[in-house]
N, CA, C and O atoms as a CHARMM CRD file, in Angstrom:
* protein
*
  356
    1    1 UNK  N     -9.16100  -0.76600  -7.08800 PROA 1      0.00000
    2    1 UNK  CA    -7.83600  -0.92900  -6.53600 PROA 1      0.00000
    3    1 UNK  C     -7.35600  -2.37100  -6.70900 PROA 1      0.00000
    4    1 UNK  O     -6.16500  -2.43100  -7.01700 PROA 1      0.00000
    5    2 UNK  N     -8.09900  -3.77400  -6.56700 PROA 2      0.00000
    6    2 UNK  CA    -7.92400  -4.36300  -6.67500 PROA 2      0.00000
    7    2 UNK  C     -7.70900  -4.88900  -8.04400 PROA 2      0.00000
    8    2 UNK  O     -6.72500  -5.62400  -8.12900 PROA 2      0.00000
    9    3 UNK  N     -8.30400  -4.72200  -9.01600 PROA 3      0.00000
   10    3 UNK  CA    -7.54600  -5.10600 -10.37000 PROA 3      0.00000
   11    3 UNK  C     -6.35100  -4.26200 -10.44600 PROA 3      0.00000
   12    3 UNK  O     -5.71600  -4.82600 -11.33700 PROA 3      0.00000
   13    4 UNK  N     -5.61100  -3.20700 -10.04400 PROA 4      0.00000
   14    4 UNK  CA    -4.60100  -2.28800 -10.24000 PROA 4      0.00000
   15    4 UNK  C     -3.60100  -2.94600  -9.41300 PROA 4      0.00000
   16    4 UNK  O     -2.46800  -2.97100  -9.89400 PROA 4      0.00000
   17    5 UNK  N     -3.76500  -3.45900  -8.32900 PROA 5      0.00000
   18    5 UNK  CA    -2.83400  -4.45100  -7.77800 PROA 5      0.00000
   19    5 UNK  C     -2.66700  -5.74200  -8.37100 PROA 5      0.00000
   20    5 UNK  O     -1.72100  -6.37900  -7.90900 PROA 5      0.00000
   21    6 UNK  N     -3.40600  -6.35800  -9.37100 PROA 6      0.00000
   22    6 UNK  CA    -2.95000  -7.19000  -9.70800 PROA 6      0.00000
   23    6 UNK  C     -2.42400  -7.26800 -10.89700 PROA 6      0.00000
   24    6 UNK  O     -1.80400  -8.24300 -11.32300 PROA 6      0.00000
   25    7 UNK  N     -2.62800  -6.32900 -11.44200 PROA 7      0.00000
   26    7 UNK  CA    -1.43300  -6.00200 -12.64200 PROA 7      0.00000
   27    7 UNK  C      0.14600  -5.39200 -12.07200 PROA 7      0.00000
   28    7 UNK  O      1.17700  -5.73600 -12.65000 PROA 7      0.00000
   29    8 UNK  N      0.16200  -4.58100 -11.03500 PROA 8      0.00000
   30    8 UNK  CA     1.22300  -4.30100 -10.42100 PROA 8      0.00000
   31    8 UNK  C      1.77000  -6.22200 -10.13600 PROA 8      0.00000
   32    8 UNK  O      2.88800  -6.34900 -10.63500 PROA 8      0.00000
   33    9 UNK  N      1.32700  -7.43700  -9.57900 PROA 9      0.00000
   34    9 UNK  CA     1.74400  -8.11500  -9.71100 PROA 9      0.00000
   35    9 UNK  C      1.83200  -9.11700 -10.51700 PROA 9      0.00000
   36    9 UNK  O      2.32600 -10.22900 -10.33200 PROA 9      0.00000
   37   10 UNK  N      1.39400  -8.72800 -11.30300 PROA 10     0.00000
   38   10 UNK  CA     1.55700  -9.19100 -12.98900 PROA 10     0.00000
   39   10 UNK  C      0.94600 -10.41300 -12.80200 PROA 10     0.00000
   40   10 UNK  O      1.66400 -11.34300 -13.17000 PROA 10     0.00000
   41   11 UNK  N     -0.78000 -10.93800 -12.09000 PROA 11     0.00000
   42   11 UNK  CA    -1.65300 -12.09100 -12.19800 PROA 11     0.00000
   43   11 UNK  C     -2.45100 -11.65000 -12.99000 PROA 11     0.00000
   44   11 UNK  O     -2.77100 -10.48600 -13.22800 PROA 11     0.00000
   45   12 UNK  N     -2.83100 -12.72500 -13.47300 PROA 12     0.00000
   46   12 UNK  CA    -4.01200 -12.32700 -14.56700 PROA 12     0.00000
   47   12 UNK  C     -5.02400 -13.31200 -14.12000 PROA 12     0.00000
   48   12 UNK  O     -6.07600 -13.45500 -14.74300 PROA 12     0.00000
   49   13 UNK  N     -4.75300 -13.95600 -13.11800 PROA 13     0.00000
   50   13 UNK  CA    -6.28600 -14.95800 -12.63400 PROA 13     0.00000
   51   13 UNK  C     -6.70200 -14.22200 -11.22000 PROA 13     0.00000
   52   13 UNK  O     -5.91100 -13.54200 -10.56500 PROA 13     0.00000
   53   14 UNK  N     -7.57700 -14.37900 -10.98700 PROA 14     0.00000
   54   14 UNK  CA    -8.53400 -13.79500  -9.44500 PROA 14     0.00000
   55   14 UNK  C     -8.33100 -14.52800  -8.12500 PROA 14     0.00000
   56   14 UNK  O     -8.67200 -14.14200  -7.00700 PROA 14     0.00000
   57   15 UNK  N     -7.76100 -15.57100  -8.43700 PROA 15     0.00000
   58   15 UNK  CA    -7.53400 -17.18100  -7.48500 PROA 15     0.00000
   59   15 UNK  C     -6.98500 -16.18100  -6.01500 PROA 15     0.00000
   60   15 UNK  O     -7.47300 -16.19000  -4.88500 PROA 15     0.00000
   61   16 UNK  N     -6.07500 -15.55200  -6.42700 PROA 16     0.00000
   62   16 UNK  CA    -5.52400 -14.74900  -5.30400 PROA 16     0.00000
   63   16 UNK  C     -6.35900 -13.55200  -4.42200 PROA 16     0.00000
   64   16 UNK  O     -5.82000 -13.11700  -3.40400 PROA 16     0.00000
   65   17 UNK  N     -7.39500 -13.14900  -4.74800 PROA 17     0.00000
   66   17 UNK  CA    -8.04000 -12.00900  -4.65900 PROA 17     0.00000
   67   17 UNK  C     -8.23900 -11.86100  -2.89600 PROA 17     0.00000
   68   17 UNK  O     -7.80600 -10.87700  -2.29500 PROA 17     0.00000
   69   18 UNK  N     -8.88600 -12.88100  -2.27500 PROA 18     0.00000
   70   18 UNK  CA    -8.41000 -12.70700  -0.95900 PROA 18     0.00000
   71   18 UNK  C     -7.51600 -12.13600  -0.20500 PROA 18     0.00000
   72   18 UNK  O     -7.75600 -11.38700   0.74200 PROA 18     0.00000
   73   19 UNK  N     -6.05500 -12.60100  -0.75300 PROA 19     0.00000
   74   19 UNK  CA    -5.13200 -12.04700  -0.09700 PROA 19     0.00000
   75   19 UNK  C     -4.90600 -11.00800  -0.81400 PROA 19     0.00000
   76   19 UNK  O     -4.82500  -9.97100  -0.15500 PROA 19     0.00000
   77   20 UNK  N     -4.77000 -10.90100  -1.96500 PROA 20     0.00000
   78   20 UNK  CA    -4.57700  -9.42300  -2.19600 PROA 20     0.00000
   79   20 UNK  C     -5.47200  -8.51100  -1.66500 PROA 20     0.00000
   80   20 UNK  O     -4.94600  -7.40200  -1.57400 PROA 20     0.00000
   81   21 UNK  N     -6.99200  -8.55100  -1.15100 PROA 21     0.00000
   82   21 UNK  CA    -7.66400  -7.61800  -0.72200 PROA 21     0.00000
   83   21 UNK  C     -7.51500  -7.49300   1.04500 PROA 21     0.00000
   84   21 UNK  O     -8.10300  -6.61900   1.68200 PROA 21     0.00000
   85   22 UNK  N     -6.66300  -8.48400   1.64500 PROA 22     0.00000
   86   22 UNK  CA    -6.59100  -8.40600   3.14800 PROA 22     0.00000
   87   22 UNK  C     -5.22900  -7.66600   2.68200 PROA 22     0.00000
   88   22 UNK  O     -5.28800  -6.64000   3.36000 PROA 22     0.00000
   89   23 UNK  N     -4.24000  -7.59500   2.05500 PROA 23     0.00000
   90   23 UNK  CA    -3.30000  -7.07900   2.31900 PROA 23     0.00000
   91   23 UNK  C     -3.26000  -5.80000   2.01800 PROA 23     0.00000
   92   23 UNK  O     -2.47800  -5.05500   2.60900 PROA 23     0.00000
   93   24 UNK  N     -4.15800  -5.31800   0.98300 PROA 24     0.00000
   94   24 UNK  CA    -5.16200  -3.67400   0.94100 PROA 24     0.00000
   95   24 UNK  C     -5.21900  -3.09400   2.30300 PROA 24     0.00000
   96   24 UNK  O     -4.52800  -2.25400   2.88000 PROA 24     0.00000
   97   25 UNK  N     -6.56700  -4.00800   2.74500 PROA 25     0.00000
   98   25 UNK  CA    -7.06800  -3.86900   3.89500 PROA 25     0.00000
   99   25 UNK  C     -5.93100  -3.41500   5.14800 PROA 25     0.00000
  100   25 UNK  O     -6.39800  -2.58700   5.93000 PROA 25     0.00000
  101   26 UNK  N     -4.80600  -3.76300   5.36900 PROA 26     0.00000
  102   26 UNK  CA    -3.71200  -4.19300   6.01400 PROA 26     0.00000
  103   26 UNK  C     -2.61800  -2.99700   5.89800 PROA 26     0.00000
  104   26 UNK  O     -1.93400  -2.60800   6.84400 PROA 26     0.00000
  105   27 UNK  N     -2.57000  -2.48900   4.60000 PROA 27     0.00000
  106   27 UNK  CA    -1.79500  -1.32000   4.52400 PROA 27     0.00000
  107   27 UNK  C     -2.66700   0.18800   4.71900 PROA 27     0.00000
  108   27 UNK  O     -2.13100   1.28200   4.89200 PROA 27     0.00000
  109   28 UNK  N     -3.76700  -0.01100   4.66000 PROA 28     0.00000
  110   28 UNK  CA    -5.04900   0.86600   4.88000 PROA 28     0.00000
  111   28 UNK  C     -4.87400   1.11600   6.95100 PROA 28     0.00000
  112   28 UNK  O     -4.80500   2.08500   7.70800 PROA 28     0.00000
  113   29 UNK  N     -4.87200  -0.07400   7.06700 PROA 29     0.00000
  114   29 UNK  CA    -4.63200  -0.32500   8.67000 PROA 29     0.00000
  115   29 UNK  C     -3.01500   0.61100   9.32700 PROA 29     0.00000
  116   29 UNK  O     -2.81700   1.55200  10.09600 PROA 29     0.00000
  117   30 UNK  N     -2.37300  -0.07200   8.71100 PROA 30     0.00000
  118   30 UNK  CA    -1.36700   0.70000   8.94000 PROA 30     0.00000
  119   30 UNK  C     -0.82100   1.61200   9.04400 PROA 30     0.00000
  120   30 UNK  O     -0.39000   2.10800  10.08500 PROA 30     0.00000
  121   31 UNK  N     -0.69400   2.21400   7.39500 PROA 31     0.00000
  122   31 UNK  CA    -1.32300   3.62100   7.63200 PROA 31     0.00000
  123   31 UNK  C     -1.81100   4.82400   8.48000 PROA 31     0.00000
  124   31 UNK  O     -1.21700   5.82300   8.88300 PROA 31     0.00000
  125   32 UNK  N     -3.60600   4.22600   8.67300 PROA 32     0.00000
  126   32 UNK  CA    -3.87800   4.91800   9.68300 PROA 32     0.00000
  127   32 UNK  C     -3.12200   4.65500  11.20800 PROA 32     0.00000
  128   32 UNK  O     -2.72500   5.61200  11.87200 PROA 32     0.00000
  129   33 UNK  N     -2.99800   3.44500  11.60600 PROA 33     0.00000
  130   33 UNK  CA    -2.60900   3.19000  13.27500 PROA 33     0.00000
  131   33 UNK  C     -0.94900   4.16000  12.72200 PROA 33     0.00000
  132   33 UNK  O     -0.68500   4.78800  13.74700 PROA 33     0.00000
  133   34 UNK  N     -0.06500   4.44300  11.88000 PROA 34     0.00000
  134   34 UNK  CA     1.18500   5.07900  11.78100 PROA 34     0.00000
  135   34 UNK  C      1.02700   6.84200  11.51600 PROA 34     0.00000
  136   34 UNK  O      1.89300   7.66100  11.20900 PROA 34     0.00000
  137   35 UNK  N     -1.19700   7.10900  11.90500 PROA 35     0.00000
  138   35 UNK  CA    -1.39500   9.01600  11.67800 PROA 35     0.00000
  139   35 UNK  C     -1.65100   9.31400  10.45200 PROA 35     0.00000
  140   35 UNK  O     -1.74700  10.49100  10.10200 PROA 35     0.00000
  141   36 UNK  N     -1.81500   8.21300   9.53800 PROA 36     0.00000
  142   36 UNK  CA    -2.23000   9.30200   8.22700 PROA 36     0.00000
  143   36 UNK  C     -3.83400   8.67000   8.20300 PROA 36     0.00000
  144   36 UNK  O     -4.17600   7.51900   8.47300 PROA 36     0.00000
  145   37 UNK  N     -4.35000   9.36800   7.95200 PROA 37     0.00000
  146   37 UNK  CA    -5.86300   9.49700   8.39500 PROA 37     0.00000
  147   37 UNK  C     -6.74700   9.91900   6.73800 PROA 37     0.00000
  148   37 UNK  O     -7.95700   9.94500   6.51000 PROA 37     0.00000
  149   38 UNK  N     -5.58900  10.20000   5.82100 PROA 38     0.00000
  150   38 UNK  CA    -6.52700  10.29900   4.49900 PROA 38     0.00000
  151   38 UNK  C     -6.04100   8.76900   3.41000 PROA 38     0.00000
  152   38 UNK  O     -5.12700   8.74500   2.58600 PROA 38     0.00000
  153   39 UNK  N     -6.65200   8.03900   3.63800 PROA 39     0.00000
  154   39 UNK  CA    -6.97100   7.05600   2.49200 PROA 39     0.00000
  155   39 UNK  C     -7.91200   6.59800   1.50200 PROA 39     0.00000
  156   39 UNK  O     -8.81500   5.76100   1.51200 PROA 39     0.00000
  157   40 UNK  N     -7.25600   7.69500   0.31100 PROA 40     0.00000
  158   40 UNK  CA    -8.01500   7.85400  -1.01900 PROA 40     0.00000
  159   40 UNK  C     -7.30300   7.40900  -1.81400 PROA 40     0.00000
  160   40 UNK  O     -6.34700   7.99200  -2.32400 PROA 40     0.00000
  161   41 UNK  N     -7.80300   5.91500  -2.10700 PROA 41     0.00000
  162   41 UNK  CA    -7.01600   5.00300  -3.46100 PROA 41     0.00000
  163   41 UNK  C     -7.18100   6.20600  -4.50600 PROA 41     0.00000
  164   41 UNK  O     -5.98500   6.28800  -4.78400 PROA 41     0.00000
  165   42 UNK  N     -7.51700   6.76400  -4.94600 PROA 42     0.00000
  166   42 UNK  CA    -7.23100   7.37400  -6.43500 PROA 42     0.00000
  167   42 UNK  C     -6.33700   8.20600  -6.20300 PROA 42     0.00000
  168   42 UNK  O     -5.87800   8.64200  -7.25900 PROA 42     0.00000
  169   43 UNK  N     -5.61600   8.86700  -4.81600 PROA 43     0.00000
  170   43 UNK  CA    -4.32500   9.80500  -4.45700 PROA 43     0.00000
  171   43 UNK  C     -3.10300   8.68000  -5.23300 PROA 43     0.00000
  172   43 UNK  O     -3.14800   7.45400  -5.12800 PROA 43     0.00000
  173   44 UNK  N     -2.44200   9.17100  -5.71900 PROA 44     0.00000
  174   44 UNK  CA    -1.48800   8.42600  -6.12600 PROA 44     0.00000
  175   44 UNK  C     -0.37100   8.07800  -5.35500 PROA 44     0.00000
  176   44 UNK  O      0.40900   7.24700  -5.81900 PROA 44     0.00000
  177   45 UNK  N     -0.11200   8.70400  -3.97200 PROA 45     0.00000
  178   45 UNK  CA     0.85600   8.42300  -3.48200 PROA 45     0.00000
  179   45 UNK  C      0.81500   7.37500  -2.40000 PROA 45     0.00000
  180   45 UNK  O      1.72800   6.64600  -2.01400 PROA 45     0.00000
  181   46 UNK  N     -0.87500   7.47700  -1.84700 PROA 46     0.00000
  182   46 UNK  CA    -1.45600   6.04600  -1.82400 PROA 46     0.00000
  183   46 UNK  C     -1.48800   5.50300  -2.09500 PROA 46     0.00000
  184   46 UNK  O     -1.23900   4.57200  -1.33000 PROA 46     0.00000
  185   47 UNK  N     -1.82200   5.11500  -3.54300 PROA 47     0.00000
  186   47 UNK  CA    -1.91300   4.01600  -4.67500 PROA 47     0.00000
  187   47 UNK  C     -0.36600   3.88600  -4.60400 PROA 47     0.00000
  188   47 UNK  O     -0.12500   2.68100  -4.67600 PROA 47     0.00000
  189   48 UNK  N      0.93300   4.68100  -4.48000 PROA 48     0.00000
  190   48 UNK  CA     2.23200   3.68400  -4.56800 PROA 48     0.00000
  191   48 UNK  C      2.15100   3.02200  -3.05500 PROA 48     0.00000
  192   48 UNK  O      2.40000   1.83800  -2.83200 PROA 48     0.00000
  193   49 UNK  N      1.85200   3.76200  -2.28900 PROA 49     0.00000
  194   49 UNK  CA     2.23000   3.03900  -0.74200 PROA 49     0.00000
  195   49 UNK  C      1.89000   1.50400  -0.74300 PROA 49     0.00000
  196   49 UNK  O      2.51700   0.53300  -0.31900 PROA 49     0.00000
  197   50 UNK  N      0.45900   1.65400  -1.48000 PROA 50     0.00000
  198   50 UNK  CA     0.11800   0.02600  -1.55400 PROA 50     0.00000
  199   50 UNK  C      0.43500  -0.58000  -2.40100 PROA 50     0.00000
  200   50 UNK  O      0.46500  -1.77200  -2.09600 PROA 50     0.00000
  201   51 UNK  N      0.68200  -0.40600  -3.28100 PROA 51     0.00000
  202   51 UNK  CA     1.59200  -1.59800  -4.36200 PROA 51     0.00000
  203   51 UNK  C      2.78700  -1.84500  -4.10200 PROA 51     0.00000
  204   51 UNK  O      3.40200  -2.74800  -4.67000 PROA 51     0.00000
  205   52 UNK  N      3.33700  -1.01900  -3.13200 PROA 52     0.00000
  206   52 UNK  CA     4.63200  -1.23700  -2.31900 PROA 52     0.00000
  207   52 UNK  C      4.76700  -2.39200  -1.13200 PROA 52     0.00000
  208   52 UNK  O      5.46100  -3.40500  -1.04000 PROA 52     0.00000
  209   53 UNK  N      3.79800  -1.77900  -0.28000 PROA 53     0.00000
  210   53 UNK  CA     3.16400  -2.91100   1.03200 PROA 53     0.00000
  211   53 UNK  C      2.94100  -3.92100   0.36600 PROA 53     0.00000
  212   53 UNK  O      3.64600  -4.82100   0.82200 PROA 53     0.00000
  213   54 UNK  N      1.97600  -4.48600  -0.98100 PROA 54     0.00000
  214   54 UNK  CA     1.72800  -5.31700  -1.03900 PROA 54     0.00000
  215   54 UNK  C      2.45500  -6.21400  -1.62400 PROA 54     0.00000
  216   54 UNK  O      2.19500  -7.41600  -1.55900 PROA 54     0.00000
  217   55 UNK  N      3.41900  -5.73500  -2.24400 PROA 55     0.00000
  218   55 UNK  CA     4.99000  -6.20100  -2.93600 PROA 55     0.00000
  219   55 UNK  C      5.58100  -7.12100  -1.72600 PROA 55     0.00000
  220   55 UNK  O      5.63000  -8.35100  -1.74300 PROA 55     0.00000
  221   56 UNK  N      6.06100  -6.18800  -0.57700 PROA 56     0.00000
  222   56 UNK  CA     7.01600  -6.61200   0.52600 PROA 56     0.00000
  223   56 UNK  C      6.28900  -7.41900   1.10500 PROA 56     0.00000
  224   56 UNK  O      6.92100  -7.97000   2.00600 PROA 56     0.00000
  225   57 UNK  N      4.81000  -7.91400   0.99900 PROA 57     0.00000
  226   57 UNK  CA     4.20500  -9.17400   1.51900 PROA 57     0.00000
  227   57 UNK  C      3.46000 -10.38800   0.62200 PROA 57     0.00000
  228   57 UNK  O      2.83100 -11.27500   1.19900 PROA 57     0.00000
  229   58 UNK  N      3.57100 -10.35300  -0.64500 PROA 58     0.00000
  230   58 UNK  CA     3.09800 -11.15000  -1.13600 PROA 58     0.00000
  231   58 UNK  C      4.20000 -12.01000  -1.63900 PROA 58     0.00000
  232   58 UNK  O      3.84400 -12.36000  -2.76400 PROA 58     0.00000
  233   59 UNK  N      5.51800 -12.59500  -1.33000 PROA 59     0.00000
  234   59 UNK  CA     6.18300 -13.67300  -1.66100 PROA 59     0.00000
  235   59 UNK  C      7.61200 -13.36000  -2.18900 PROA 59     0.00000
  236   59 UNK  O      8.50000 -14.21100  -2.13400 PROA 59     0.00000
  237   60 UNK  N      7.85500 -11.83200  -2.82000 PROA 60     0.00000
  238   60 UNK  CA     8.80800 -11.70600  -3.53900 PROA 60     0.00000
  239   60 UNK  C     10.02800 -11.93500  -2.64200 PROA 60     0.00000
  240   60 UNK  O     10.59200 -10.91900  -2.23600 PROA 60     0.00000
  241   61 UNK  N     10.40000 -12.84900  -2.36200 PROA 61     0.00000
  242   61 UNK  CA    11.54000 -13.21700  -1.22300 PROA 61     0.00000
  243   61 UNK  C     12.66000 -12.48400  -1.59100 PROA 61     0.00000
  244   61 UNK  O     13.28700 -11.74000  -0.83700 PROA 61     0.00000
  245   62 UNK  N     12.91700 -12.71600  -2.82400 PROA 62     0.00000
  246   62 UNK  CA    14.44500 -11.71400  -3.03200 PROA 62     0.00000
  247   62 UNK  C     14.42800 -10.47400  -2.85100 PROA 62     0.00000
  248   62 UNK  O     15.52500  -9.92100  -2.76000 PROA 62     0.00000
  249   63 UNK  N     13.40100  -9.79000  -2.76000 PROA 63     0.00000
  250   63 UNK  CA    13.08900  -8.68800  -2.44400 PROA 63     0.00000
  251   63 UNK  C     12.26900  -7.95700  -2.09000 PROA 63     0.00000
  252   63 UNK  O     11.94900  -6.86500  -2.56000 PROA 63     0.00000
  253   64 UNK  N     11.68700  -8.76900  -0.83700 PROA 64     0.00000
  254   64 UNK  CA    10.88400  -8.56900   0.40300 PROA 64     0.00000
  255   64 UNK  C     11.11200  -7.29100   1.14400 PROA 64     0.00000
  256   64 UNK  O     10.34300  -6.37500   1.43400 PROA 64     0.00000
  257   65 UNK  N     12.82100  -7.55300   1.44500 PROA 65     0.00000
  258   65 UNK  CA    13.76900  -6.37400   2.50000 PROA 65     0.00000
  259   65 UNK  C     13.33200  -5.07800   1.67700 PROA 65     0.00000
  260   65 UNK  O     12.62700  -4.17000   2.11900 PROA 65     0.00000
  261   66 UNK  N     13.80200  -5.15000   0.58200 PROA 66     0.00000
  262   66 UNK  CA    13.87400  -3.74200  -0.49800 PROA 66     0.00000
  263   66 UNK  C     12.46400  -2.87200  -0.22200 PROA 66     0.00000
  264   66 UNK  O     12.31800  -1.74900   0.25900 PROA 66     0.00000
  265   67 UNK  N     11.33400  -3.99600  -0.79800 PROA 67     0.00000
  266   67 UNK  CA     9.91700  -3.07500  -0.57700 PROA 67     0.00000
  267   67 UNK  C      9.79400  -2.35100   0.74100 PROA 67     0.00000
  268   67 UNK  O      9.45700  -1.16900   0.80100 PROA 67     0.00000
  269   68 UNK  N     10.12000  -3.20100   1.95400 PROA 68     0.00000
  270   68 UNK  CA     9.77800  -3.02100   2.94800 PROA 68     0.00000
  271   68 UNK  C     10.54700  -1.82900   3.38700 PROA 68     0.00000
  272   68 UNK  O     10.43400  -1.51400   4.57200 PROA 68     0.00000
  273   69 UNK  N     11.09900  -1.31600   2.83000 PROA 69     0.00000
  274   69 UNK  CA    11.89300  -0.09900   3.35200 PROA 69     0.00000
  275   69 UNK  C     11.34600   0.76700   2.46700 PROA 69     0.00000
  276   69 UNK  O     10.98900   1.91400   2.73500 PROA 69     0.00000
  277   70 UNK  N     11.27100   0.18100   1.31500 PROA 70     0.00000
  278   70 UNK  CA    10.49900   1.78200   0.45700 PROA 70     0.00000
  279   70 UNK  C      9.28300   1.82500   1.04500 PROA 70     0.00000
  280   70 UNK  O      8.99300   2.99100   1.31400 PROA 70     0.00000
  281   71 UNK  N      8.32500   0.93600   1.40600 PROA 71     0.00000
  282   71 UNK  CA     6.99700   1.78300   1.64100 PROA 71     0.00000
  283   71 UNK  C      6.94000   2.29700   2.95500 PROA 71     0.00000
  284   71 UNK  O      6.17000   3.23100   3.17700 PROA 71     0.00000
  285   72 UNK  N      7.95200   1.61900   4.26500 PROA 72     0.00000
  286   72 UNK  CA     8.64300   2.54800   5.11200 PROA 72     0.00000
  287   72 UNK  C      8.81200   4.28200   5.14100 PROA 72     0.00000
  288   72 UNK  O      8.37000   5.12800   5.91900 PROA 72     0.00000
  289   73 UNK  N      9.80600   4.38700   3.71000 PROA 73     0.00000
  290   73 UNK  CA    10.02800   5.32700   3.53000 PROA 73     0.00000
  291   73 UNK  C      9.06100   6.26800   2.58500 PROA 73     0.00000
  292   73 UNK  O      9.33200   7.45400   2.39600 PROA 73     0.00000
  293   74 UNK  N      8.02000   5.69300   2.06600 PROA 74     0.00000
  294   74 UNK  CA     6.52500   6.55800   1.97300 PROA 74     0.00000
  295   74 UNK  C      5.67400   6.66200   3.19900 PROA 74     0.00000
  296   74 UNK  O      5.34400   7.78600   3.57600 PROA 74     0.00000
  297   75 UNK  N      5.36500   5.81800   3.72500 PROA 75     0.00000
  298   75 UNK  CA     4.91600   5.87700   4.97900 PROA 75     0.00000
  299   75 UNK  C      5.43100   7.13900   5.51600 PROA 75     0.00000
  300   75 UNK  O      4.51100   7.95500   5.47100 PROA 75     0.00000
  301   76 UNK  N      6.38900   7.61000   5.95500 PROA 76     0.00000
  302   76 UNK  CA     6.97400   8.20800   6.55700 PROA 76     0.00000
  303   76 UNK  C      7.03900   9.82100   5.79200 PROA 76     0.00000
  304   76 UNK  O      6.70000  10.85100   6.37400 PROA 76     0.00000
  305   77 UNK  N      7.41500   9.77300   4.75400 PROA 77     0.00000
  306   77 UNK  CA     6.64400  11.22700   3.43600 PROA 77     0.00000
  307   77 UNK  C      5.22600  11.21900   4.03100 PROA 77     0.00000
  308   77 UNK  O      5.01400  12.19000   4.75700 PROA 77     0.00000
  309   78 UNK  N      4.24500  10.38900   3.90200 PROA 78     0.00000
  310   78 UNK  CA     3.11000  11.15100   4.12100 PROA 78     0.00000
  311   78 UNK  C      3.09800  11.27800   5.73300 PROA 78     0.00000
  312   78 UNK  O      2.86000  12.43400   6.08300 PROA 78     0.00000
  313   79 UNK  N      3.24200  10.61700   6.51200 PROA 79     0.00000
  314   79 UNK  CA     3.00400  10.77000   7.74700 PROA 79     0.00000
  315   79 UNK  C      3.56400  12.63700   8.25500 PROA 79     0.00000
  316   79 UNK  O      3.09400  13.31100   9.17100 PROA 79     0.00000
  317   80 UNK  N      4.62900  13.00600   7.31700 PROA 80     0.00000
  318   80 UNK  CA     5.42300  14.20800   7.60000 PROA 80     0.00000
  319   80 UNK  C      4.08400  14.96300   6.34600 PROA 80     0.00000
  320   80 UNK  O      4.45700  16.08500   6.00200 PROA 80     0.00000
  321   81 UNK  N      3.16300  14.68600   5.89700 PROA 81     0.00000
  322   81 UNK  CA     2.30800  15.52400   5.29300 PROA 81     0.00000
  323   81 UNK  C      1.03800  15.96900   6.47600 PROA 81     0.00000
  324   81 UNK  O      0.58200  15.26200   7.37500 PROA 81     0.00000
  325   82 UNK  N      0.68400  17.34200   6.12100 PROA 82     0.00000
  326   82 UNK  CA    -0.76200  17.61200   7.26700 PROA 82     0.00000
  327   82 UNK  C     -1.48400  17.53500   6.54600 PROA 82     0.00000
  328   82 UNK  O     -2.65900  17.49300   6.91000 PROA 82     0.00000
  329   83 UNK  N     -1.15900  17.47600   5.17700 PROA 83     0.00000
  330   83 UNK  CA    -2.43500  16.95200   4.30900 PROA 83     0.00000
  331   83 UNK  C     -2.72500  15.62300   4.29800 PROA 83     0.00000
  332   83 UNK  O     -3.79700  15.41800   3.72800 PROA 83     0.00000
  333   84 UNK  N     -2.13400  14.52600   4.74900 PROA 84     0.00000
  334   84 UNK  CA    -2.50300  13.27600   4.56400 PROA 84     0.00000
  335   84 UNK  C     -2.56400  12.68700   6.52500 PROA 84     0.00000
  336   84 UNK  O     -2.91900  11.52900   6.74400 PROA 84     0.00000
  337   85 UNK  N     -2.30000  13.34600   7.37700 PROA 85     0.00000
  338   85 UNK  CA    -2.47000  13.82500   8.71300 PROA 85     0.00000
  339   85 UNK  C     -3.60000  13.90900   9.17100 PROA 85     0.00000
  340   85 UNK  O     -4.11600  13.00500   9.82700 PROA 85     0.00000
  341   86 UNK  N     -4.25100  15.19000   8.85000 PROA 86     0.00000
  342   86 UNK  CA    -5.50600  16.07100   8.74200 PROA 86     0.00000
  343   86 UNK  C     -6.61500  14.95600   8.16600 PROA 86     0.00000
  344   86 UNK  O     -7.67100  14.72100   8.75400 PROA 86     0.00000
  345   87 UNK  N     -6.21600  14.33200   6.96600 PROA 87     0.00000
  346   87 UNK  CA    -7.06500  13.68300   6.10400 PROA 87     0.00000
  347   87 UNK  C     -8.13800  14.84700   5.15300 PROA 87     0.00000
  348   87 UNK  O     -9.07100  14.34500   4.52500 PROA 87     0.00000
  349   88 UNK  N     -8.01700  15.75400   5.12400 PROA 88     0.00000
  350   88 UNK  CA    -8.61200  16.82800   4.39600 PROA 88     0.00000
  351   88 UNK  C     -7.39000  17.66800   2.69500 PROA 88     0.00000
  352   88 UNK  O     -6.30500  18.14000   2.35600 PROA 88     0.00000
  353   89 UNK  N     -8.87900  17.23300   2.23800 PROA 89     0.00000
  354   89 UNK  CA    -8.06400  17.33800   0.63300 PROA 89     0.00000
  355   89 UNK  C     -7.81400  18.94200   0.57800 PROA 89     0.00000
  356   89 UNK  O     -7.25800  19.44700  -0.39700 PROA 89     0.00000
C-alpha cells in the first residue's frame, strides 16, 4: 500500500514514508471509528478511500477542501455497505 500511495503522490524518494504510513494508519482508524469494519487494501474502494484521505492531508492546499469531501463522500458509500459494515467478504 505504501509504494501505491506514493505514486498516487507522485514521490519517488522514501524521505516521506512516515507520514505517509501514519496517515494509512489514520484513514484505517477512521474508517473503522465511522462502522466500516472491513479493511482490505487490495478492495479497491478502499484503496480509493485512502489515496483520497491521504490527498486531503498531505499538503495539497489548493485542494485540501475538494479531497476532503470526496473521501467524505466514500466514506459514507461504504459505511451505507453491509458488506464493508459486517466486514465479511
Amino acid at each position: 500500500m505504501l509504494e501505491d500511495v506514493r505514486k498516487v503522490l507522485k514521490l519517488s524518494t522514501e524521505a516521506l514514508d512516515g507520514e505517509i504510513i501514519d496517515l494509512i494508519n489514520a484513514c484505517e482508524a477512521d474508517l473503522k471509528l465511522s462502522g466500516i469494519n472491513l479493511f482490505d487494501t487490495d478492495d479497491p474502494l478502499i484503496r480509493r478511500a485512502v489515496f483520497t484521505y491521504v490527498k486531503a492531508n498531505f499538503g495539497y492546499e489548493d485542494s485540501n477542501d475538494r479531497f476532503l469531501r470526496d473521501y467524505t463522500v466514500q466514506k459514507l458509500a461504504l459505511r451505507e455497505s453491509k458488506l464493508y459494515r459486517e466486514g465479511v467478504l
